[in-house]
C-alpha positions as CSV (number, residue, x, y, z in Angstrom):
1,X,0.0,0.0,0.0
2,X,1.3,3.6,-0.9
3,X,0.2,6.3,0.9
4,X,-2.3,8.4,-0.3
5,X,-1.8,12.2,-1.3
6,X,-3.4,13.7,2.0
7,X,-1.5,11.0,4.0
8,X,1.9,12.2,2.4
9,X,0.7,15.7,3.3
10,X,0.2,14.9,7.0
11,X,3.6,13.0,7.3
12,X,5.0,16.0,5.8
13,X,3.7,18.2,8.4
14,X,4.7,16.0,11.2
15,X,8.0,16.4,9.8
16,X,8.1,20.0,8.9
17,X,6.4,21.2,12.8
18,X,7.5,19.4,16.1
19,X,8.1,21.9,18.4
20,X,3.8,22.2,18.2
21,X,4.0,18.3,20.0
22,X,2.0,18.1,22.8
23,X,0.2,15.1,25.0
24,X,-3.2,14.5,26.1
25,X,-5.4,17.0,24.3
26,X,-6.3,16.8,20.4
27,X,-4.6,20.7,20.3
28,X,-5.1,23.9,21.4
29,X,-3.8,27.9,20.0
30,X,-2.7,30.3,22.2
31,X,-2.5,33.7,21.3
32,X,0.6,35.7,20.9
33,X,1.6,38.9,20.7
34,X,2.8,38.8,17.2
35,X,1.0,35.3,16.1
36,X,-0.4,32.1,17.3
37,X,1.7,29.2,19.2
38,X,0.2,26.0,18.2
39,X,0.2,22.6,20.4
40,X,-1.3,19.2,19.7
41,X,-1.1,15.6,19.0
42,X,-0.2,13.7,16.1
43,X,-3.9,13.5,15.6
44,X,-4.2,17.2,15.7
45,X,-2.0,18.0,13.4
46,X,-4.1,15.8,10.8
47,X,-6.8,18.1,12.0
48,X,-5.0,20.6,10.3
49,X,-3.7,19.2,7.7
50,X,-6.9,18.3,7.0
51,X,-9.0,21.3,7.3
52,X,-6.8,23.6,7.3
53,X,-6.3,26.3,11.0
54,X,-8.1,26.8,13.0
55,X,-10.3,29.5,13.7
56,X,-10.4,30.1,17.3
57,X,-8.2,28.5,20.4
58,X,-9.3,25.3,20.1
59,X,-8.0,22.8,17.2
60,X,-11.5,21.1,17.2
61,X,-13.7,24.1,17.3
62,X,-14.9,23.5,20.8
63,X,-16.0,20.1,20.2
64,X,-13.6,17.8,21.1
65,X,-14.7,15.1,19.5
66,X,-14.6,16.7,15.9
67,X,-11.9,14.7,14.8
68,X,-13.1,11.4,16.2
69,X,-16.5,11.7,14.4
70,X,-15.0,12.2,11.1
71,X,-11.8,13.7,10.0
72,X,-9.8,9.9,10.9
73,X,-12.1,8.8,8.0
74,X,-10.8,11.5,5.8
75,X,-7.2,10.5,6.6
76,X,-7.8,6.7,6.3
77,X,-7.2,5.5,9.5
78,X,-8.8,2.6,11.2
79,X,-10.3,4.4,14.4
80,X,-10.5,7.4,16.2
81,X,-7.6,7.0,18.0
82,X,-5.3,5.9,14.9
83,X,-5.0,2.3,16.1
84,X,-2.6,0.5,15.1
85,X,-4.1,-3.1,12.8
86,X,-0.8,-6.0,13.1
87,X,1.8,-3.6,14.6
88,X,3.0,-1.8,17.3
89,X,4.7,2.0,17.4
90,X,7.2,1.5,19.9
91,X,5.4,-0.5,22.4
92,X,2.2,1.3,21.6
93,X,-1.2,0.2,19.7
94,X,-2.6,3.4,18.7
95,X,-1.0,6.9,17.6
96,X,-2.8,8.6,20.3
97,X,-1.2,6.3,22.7
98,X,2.2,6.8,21.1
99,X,2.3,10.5,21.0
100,X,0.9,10.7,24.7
101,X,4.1,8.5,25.4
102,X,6.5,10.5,24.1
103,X,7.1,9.3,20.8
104,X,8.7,11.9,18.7
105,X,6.6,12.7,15.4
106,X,9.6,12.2,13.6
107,X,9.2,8.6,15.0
108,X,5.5,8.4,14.2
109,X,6.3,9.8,10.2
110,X,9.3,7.5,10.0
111,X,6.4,4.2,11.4
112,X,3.5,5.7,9.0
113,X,5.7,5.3,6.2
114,X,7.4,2.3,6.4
115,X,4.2,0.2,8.1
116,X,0.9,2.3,6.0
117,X,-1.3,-0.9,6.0
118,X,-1.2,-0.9,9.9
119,X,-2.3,2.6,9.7
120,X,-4.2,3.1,7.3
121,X,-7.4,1.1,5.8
122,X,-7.1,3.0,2.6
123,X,-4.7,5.6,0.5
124,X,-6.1,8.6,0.3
């Protein structure tokens, strides 16, 4: 299985913006003086990959179960939580459990790529 062209994007992204890595929410903004300072999960980050920013403080709008009622499906992945189908990331069965662990997204990109039919149930 290759991965899809909004898969790619969100491998890019977890490549391209670490420092906005957090654990145990899907993301939040916070407001800066001159900008925004973004945290969230790997999850999160497909958020906005996905859809695109956000447009208040909250990566899911308020509703924090925005991504787990429907983008995942966008992305391809088997559940809410990105489990992980005849494989595990580091001792983990689920990206969600992985990136509250502490597993760097360079880590995650790097598993996504070489293992995509554990990830994903489609390319897309």
């Amino acid at each position: 299985m290759e991965l899809g062209k909004v898969q790619k994007a969100w491998v890019s992204d977890l490549r391209k913006y670490p420092e906005r890595q957090n654990d145990g929410i899907l993301g939040k903004v916070i407001k800066l003086k001159d900008g925004y300072n973004i945290k969230c999960c790997c999850l999160g980050q497909a958020e906005i990959t996905i859809n695109g920013m956000p447009k208040g403080t909250s990566i899911c709008s308020g509703a924090s179960t925005f991504f787990l009622e429907g983008s995942y499906k966008q992305l391809g992945l088997h559940s809410m939580r990105g489990d992980l189908e005849g494989g595990l990331l580091e001792g983990y069965a689920s990206l969600a459990s992985a990136n509250d662990g502490g597993v760097t997204w360079e880590n995650i990109a790097n598993f996504i790529e070489k293992n995509p039919e554990v990830v994903f149930i489609k390319s897309l």
